[in-house]
N, CA, C and O atoms as CSV, one atom per row, in Angstrom:
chain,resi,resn,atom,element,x,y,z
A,1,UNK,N,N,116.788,132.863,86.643
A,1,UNK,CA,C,115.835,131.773,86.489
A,1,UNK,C,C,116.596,130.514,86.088
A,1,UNK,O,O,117.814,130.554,85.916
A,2,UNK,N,N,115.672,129.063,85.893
A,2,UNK,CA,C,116.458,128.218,85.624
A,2,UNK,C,C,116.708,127.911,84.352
A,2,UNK,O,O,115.864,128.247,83.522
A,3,UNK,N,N,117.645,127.366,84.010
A,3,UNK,CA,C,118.066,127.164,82.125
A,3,UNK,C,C,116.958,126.091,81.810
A,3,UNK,O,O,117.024,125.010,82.397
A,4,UNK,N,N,116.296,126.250,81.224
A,4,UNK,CA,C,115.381,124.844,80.652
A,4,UNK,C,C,116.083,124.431,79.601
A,4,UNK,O,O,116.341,125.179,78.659
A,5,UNK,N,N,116.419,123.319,79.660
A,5,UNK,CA,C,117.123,122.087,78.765
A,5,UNK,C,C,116.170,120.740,78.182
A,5,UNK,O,O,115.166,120.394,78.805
A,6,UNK,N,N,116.445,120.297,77.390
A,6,UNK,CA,C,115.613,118.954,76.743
A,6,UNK,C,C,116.745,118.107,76.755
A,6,UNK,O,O,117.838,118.494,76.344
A,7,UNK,N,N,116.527,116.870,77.243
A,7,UNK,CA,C,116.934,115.607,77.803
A,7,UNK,C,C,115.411,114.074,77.666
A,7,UNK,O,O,114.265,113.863,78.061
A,8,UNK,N,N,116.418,113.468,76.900
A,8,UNK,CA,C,115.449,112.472,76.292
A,8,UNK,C,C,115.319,111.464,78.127
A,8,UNK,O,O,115.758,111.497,79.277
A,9,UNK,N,N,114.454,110.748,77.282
A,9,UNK,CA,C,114.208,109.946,78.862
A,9,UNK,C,C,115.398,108.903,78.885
A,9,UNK,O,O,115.776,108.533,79.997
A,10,UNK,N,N,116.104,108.330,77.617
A,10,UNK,CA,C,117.421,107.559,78.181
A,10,UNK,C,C,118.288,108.032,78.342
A,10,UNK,O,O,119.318,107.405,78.095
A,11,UNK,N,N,118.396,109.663,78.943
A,11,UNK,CA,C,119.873,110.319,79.038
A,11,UNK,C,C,119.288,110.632,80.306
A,11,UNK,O,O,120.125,111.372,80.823
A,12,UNK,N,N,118.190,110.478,81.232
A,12,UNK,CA,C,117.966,110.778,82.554
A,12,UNK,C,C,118.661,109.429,83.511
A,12,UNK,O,O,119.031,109.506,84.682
A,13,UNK,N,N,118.706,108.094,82.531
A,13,UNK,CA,C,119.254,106.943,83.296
A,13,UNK,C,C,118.368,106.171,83.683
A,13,UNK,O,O,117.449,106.838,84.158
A,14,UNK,N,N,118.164,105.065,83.728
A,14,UNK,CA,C,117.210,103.717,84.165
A,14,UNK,C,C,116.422,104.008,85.254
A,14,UNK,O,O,116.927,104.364,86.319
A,15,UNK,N,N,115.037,103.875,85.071
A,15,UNK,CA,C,114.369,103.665,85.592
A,15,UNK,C,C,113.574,105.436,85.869
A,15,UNK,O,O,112.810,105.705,86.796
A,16,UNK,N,N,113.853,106.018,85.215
A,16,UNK,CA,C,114.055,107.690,85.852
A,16,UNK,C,C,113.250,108.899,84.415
A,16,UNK,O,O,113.786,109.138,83.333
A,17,UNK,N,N,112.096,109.367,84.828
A,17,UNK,CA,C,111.435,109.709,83.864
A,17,UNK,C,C,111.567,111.309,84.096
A,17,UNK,O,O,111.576,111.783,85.232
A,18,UNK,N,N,111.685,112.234,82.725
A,18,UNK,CA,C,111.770,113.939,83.102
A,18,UNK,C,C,110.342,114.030,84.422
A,18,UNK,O,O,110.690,114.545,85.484
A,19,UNK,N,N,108.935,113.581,84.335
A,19,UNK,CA,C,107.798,114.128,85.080
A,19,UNK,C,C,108.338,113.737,86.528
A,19,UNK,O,O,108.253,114.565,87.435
A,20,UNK,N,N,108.928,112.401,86.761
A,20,UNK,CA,C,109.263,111.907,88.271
A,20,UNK,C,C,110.163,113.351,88.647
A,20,UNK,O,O,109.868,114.220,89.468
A,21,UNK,N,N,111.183,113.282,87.874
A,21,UNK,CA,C,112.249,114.580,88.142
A,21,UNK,C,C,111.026,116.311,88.771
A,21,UNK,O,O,110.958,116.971,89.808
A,22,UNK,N,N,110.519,116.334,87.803
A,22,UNK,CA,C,109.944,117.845,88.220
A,22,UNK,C,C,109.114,117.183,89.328
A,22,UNK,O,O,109.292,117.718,90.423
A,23,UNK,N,N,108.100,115.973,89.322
A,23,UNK,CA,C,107.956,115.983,91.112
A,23,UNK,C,C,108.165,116.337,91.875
A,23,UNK,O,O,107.591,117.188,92.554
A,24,UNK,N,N,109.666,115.434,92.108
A,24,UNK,CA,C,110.499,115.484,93.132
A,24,UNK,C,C,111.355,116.739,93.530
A,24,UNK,O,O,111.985,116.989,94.558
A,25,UNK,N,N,111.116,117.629,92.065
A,25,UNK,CA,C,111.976,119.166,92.490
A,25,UNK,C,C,110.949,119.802,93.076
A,25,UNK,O,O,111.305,120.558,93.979
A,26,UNK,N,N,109.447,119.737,92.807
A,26,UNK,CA,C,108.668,120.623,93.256
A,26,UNK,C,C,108.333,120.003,94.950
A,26,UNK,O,O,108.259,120.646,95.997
A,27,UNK,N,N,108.223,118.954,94.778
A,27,UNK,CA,C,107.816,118.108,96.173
A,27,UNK,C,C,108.984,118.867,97.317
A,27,UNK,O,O,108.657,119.186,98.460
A,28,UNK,N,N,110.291,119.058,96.777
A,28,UNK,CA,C,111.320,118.936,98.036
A,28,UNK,C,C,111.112,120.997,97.889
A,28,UNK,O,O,111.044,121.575,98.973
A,29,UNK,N,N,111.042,121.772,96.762
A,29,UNK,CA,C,110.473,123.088,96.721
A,29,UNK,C,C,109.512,123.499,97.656
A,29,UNK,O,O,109.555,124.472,98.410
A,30,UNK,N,N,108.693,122.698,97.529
A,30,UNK,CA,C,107.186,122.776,98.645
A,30,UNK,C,C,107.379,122.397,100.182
A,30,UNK,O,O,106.514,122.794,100.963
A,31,UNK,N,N,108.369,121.715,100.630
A,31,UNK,CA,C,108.561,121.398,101.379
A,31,UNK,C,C,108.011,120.077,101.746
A,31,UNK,O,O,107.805,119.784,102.923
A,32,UNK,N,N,107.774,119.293,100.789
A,32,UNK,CA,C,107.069,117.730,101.388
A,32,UNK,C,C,108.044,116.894,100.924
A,32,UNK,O,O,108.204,116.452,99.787
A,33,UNK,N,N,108.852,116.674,102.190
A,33,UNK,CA,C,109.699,116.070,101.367
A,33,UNK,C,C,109.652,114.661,102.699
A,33,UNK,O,O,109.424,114.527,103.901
A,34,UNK,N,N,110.043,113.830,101.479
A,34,UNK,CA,C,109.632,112.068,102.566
A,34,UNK,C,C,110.187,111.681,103.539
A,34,UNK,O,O,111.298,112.194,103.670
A,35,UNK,N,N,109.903,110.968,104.326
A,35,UNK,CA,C,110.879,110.549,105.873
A,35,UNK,C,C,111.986,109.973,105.279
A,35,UNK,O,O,112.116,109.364,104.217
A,36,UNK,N,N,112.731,110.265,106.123
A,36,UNK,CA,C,114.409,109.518,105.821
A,36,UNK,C,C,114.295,107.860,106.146
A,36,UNK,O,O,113.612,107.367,107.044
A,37,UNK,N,N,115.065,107.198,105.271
A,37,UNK,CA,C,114.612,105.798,105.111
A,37,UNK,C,C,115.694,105.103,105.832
A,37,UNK,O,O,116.874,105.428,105.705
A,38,UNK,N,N,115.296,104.167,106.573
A,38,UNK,CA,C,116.261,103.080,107.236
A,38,UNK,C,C,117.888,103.090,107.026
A,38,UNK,O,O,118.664,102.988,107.975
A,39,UNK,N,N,118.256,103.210,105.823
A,39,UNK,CA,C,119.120,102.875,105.093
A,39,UNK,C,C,119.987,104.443,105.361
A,39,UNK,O,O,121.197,104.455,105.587
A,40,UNK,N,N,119.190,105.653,105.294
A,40,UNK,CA,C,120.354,106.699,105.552
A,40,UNK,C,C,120.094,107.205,106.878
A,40,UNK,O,O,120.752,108.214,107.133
A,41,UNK,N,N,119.057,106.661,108.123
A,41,UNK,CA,C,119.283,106.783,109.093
A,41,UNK,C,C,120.013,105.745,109.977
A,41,UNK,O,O,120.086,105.766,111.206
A,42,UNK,N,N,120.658,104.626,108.938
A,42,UNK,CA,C,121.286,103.829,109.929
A,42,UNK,C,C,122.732,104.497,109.737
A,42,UNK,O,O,123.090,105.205,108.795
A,43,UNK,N,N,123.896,103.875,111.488
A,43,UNK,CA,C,124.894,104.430,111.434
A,43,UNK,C,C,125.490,103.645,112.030
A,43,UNK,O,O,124.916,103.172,113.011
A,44,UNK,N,N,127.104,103.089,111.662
A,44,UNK,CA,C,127.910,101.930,111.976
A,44,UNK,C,C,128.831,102.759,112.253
A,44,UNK,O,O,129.168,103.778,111.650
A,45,UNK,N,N,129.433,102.063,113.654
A,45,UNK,CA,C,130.817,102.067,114.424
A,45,UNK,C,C,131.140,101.069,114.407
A,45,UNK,O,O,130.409,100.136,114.739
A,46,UNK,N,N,132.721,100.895,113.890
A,46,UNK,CA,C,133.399,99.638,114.536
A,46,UNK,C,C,134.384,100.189,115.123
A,46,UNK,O,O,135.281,100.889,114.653
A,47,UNK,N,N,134.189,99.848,116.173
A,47,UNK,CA,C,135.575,99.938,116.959
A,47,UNK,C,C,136.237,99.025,117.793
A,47,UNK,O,O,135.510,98.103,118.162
A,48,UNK,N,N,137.876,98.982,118.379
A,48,UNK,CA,C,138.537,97.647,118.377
A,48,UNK,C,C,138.705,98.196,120.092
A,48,UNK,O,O,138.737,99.368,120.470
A,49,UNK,N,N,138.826,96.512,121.246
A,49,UNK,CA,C,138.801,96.808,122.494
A,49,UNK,C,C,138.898,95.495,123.154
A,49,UNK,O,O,138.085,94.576,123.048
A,50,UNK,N,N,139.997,95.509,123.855
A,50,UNK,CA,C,140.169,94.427,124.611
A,50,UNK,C,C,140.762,92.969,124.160
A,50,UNK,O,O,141.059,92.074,124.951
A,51,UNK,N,N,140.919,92.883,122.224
A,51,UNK,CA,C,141.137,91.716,121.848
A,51,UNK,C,C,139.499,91.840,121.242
A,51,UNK,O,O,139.080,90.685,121.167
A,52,UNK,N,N,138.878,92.409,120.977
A,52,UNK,CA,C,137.421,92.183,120.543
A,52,UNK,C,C,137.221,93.573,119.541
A,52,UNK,O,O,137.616,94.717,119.765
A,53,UNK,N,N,136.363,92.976,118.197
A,53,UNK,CA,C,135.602,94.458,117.517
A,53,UNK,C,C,134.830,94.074,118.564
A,53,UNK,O,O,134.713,93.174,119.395
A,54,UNK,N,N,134.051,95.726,117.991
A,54,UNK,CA,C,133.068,96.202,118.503
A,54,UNK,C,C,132.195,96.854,117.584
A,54,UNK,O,O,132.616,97.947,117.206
A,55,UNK,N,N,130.892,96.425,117.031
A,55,UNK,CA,C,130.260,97.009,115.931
A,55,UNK,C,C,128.574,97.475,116.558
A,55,UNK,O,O,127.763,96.742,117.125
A,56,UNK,N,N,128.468,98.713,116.262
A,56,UNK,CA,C,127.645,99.420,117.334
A,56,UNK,C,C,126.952,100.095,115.263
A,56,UNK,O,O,127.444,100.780,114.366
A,57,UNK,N,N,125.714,99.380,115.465
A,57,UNK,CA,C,124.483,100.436,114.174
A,57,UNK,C,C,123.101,100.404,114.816
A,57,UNK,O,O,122.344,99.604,115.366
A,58,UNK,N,N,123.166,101.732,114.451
A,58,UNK,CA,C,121.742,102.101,114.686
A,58,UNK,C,C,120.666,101.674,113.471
A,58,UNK,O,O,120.872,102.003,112.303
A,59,UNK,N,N,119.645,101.002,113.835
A,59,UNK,CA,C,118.982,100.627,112.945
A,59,UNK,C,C,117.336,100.983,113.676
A,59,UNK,O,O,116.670,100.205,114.359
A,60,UNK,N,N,117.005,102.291,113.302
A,60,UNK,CA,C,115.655,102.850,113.842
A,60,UNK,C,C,114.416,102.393,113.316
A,60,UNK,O,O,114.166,102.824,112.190
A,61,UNK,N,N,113.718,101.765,113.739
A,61,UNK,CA,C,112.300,101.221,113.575
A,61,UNK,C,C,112.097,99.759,113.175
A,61,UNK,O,O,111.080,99.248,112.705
A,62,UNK,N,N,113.326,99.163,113.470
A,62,UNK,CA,C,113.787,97.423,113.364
A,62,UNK,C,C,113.587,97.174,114.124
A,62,UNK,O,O,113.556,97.945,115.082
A,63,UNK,N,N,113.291,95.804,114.196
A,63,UNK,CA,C,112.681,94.741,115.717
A,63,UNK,C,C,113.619,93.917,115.546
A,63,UNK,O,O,114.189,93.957,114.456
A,64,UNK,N,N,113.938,93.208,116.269
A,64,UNK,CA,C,114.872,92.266,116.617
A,64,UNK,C,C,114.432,90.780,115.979
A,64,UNK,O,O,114.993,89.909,116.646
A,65,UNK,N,N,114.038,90.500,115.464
A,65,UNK,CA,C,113.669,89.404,114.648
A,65,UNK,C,C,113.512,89.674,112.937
A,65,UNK,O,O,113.103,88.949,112.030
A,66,UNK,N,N,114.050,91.096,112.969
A,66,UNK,CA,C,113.909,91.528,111.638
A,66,UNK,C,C,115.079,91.768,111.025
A,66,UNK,O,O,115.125,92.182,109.866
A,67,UNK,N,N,116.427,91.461,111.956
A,67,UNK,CA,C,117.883,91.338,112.028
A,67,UNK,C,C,118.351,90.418,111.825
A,67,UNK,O,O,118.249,89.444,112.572
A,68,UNK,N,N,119.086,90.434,110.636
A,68,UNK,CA,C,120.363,89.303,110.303
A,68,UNK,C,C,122.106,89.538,110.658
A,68,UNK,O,O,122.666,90.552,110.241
A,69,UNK,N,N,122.763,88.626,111.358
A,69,UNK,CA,C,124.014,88.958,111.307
A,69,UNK,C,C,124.588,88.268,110.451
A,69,UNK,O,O,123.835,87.294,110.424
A,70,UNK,N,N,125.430,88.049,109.680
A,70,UNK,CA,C,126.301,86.888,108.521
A,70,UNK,C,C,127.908,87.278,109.155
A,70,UNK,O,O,128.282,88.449,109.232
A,71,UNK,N,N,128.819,86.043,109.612
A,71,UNK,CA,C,130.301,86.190,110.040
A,71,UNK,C,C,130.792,85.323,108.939
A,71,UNK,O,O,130.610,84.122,109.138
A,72,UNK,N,N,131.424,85.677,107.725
A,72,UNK,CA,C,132.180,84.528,107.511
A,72,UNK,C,C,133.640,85.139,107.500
A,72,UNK,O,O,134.071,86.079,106.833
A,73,UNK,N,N,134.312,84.298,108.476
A,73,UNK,CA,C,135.963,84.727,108.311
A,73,UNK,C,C,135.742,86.116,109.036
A,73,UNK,O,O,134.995,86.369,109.981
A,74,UNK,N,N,136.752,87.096,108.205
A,74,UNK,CA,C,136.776,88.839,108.566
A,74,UNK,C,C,135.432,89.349,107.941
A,74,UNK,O,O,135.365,90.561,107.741
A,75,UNK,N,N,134.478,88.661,107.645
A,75,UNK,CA,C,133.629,89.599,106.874
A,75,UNK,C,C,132.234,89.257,107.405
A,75,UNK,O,O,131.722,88.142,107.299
A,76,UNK,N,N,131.530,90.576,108.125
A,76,UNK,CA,C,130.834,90.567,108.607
A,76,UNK,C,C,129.197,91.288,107.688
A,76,UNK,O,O,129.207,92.366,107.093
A,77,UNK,N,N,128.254,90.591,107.775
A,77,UNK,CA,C,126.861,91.104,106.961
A,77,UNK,C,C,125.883,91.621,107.864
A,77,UNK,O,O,125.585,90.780,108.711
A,78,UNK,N,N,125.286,92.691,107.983
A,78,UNK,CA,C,124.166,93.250,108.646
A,78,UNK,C,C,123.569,93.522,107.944
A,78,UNK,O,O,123.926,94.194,106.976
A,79,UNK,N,N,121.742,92.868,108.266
A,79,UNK,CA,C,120.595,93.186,107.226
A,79,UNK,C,C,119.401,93.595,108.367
A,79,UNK,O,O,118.986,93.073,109.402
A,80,UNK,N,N,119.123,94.675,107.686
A,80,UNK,CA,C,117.322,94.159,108.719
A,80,UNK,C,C,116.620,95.134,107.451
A,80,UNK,O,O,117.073,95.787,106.512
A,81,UNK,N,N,115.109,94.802,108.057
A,81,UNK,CA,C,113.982,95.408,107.334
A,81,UNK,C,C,112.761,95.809,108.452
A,81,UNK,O,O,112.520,95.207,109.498
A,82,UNK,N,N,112.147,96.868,107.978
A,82,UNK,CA,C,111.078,97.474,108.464
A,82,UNK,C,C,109.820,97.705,107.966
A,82,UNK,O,O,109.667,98.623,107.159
A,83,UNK,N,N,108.816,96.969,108.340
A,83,UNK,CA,C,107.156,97.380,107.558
A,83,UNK,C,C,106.727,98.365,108.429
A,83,UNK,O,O,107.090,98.557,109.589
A,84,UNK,N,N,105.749,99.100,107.622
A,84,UNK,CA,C,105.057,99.771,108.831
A,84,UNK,C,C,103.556,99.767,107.506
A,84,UNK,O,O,103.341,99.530,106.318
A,85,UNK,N,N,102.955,100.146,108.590
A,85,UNK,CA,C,101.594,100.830,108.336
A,85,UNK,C,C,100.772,101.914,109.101
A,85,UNK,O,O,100.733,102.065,110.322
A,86,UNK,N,N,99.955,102.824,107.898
A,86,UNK,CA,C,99.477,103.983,108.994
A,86,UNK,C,C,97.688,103.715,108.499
A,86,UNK,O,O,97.242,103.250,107.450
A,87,UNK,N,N,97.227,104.040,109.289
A,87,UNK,CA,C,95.669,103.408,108.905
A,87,UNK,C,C,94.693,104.785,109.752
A,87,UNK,O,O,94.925,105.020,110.938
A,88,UNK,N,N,93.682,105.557,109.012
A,88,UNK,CA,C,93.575,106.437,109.856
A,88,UNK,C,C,91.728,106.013,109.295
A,88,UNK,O,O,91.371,105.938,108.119
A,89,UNK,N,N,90.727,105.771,110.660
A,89,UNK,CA,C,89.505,105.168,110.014
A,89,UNK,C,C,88.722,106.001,110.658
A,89,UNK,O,O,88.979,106.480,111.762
A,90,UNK,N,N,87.783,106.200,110.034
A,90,UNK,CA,C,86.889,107.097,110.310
A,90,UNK,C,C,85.065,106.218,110.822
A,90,UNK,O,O,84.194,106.012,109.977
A,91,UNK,N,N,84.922,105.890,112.188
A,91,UNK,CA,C,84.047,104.789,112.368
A,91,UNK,C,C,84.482,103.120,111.916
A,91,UNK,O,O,85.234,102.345,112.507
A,92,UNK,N,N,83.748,102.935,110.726
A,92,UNK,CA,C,83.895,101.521,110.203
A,92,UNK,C,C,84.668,101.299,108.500
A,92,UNK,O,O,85.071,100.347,107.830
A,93,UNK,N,N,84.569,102.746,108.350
A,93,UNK,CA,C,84.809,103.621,107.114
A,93,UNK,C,C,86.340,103.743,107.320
A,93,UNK,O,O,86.867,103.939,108.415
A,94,UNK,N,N,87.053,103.592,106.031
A,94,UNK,CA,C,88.978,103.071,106.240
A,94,UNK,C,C,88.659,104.645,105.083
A,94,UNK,O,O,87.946,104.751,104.085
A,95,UNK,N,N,89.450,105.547,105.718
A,95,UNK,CA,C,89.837,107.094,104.714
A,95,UNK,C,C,90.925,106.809,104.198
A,95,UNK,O,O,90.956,106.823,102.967
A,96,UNK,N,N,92.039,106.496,104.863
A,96,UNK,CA,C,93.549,106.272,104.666
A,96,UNK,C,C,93.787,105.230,105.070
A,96,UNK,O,O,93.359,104.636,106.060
A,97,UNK,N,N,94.856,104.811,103.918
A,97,UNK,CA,C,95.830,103.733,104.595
A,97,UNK,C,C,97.481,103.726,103.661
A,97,UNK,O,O,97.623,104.126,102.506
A,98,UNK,N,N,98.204,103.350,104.253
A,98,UNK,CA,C,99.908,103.705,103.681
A,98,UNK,C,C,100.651,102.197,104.381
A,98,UNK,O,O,100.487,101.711,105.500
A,99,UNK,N,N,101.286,101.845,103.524
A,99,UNK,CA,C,102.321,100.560,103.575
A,99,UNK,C,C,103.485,100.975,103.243
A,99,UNK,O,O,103.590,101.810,102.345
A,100,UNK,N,N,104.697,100.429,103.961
A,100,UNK,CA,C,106.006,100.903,103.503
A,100,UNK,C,C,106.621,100.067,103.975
A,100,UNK,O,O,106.220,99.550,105.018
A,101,UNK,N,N,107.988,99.589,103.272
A,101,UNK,CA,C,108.714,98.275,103.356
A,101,UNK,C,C,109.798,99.160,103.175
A,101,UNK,O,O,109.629,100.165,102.484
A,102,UNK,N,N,111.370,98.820,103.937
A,102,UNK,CA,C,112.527,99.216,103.460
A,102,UNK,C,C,113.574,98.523,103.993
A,102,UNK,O,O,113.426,97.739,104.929
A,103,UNK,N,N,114.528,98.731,103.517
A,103,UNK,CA,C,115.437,96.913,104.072
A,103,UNK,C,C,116.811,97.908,104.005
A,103,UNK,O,O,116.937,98.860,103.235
A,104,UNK,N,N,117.509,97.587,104.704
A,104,UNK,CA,C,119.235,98.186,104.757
A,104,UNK,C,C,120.059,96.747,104.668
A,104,UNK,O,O,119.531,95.686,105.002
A,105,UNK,N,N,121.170,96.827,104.266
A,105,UNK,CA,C,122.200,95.965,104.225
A,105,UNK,C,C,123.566,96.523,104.105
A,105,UNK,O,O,123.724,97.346,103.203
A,106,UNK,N,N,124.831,96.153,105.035
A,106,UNK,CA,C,125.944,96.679,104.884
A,106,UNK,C,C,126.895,95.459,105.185
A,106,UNK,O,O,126.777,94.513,105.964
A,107,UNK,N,N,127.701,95.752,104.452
A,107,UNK,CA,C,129.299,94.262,105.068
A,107,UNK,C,C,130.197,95.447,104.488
A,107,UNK,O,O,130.243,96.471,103.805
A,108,UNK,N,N,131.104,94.211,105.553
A,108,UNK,CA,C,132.185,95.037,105.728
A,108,UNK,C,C,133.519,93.864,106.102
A,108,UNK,O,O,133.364,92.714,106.514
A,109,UNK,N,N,134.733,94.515,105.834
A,109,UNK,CA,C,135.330,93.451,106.421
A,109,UNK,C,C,136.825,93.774,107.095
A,109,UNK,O,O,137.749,94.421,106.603
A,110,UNK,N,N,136.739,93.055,108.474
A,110,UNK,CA,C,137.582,93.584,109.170
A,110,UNK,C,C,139.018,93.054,109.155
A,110,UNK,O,O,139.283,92.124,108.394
A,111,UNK,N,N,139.825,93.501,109.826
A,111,UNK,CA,C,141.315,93.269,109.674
A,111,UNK,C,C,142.154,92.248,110.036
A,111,UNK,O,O,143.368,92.123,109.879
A,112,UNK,N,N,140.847,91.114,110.846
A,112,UNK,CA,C,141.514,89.918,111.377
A,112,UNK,C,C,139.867,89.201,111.259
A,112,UNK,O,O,138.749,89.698,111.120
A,113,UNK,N,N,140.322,87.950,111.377
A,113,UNK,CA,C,139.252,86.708,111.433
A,113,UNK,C,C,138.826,86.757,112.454
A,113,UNK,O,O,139.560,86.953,113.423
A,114,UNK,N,N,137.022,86.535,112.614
A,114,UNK,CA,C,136.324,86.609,114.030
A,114,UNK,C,C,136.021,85.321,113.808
A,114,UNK,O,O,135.712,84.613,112.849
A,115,UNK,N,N,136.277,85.166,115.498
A,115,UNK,CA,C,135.695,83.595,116.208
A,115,UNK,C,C,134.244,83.830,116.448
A,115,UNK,O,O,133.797,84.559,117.334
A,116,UNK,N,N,133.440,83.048,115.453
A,116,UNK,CA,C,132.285,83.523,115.250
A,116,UNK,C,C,131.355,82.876,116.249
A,116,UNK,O,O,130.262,83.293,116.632
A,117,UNK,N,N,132.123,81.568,116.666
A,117,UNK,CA,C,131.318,80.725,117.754
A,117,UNK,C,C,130.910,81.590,119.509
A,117,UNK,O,O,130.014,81.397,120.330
A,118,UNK,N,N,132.053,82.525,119.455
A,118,UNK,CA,C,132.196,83.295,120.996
A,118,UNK,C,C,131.588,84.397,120.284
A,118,UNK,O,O,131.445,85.015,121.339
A,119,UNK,N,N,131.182,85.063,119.564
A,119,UNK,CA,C,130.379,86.460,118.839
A,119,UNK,C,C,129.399,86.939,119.640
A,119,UNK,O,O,128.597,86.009,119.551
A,120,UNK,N,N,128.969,87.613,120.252
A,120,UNK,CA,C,127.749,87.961,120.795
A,120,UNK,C,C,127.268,89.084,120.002
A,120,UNK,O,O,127.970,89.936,119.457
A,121,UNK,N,N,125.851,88.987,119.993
A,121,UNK,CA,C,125.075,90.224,119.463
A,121,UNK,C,C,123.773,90.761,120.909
A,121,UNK,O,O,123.247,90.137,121.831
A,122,UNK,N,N,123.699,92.165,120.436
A,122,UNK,CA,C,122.751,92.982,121.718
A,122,UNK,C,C,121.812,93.677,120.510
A,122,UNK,O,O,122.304,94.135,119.478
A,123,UNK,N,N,120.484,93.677,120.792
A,123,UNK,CA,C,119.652,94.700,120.348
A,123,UNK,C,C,118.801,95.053,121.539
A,123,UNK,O,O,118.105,94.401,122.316
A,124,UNK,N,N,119.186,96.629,121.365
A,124,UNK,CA,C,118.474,97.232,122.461
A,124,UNK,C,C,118.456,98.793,122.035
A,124,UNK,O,O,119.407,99.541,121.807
A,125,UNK,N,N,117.074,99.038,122.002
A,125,UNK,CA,C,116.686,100.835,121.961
A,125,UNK,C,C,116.756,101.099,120.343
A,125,UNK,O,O,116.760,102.256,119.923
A,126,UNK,N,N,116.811,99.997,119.473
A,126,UNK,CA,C,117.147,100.968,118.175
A,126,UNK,C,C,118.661,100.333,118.175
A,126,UNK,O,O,119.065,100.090,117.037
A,127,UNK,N,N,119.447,100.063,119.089
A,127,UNK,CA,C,121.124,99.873,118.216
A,127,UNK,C,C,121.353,98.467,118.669
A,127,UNK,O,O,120.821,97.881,119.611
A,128,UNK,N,N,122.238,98.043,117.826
A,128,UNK,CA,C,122.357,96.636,117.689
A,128,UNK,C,C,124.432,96.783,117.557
A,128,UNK,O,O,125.147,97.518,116.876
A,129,UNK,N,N,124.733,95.739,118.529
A,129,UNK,CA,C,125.832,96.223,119.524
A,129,UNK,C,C,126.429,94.288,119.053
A,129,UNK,O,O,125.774,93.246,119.030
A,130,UNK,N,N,127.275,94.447,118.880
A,130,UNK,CA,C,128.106,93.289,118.592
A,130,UNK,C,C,129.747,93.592,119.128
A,130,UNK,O,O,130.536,94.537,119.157
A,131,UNK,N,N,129.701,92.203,119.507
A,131,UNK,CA,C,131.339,92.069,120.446
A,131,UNK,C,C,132.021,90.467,119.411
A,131,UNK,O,O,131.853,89.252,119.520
A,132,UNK,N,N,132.702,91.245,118.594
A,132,UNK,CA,C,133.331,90.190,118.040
A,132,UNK,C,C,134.849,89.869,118.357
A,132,UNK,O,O,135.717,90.708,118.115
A,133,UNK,N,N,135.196,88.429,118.996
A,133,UNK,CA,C,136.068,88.230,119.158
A,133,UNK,C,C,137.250,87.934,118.103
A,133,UNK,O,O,136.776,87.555,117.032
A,134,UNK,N,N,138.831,88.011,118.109
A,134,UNK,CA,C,139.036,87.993,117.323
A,134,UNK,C,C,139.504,86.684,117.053
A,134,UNK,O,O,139.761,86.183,118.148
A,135,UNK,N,N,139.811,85.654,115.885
A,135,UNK,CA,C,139.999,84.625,115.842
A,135,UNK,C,C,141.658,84.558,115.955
A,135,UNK,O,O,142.330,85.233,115.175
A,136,UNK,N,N,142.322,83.674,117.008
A,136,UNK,CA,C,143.527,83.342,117.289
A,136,UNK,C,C,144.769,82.643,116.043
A,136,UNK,O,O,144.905,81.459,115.734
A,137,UNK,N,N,145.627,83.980,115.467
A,137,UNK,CA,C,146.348,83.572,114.516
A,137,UNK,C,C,146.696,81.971,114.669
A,137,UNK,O,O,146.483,81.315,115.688
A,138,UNK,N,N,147.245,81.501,113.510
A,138,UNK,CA,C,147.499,80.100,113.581
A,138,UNK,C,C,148.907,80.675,113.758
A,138,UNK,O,O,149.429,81.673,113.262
A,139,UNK,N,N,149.527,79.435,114.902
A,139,UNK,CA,C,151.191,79.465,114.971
A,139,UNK,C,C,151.630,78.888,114.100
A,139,UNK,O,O,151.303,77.779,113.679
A,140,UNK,N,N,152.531,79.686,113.689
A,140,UNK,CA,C,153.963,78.576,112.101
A,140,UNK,C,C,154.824,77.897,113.087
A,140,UNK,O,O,155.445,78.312,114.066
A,141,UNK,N,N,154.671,76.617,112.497
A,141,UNK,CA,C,155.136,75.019,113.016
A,141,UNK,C,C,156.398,74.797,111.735
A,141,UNK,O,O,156.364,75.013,110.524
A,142,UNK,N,N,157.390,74.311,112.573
A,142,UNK,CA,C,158.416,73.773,112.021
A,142,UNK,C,C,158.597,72.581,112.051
A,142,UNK,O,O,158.988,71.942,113.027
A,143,UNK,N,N,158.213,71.985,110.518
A,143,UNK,CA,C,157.929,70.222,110.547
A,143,UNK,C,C,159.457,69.589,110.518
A,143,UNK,O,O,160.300,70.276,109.942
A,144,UNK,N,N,159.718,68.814,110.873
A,144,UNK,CA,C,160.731,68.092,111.202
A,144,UNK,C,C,160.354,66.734,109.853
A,144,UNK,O,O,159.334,66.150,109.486
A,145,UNK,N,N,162.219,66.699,109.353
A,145,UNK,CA,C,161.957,65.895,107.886
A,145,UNK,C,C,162.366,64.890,108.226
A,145,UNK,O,O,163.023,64.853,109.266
A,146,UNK,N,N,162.177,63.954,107.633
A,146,UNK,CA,C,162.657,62.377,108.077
A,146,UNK,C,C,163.304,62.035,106.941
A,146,UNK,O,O,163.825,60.924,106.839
């Protein structure tokens, strides 16, 4: 069986109460356990090709206006967010209704400076596909002294 222990509520850690805890053990016990959220169903590739990254994330149940890209220099920001709602009515009569908001964000930063002006971005099907070019080292100039 399990050891039952006593643990005050500031040794569970911020924000985090013993009753939420046995919930969530009995909830995922029972088998109801919640949809996977934006954030651990999204999945990033970067990969390098041609003189160009290539940054390929899946971001499932995002719309394309719900997508941010941020380039500054080597360091690239991906944000999006997802609402949904489920509404189940019975005639004129509302039985159910459920709201859910969840937002992902990841940066990262790559191994050379992107030319952010030539950058293209693709959203299509769920993945969001970026071709970043890379920005052209500066040549070392030998100044001539007078």
């Amino acid at each position: 069986m399990f050891p039952v222990t006593s643990r005050s509520s500031s040794q569970l850690g911020p924000g985090r109460d013993a009753f939420g805890l046995i919930d969530a053990f009995f909830a995922d016990w029972l088998g109801q356990r919640s949809a996977p959220t934006l954030a651990s169903r999204a999945r990033l590739e970067v990969s390098e090709r041609q003189g160009n990254y290539e940054v390929r994330a899946e971001l499932p149940g995002a719309k394309r206006e719900d997508i941010s890209v941020d380039i500054d220099g080597a360091w690239v920001s991906i944000s999006a967010k997802t609402d949904a709602q489920t509404e189940r009515k019975d005639g004129e009569k509302l039985l159910y209704t459920e709201r859910s908001s969840e937002s992902f964000a990841r940066s990262f930063e790559l191994p050379q400076a992107i030319d952010a002006a030539a950058a293209n971005a693709k959203f299509e099907n769920g993945v969001l596909t970026l071709t970043l070019p890379k920005k052209n080292a500066p040549q070392a100039t030998r100044l001539a002294i007078k």
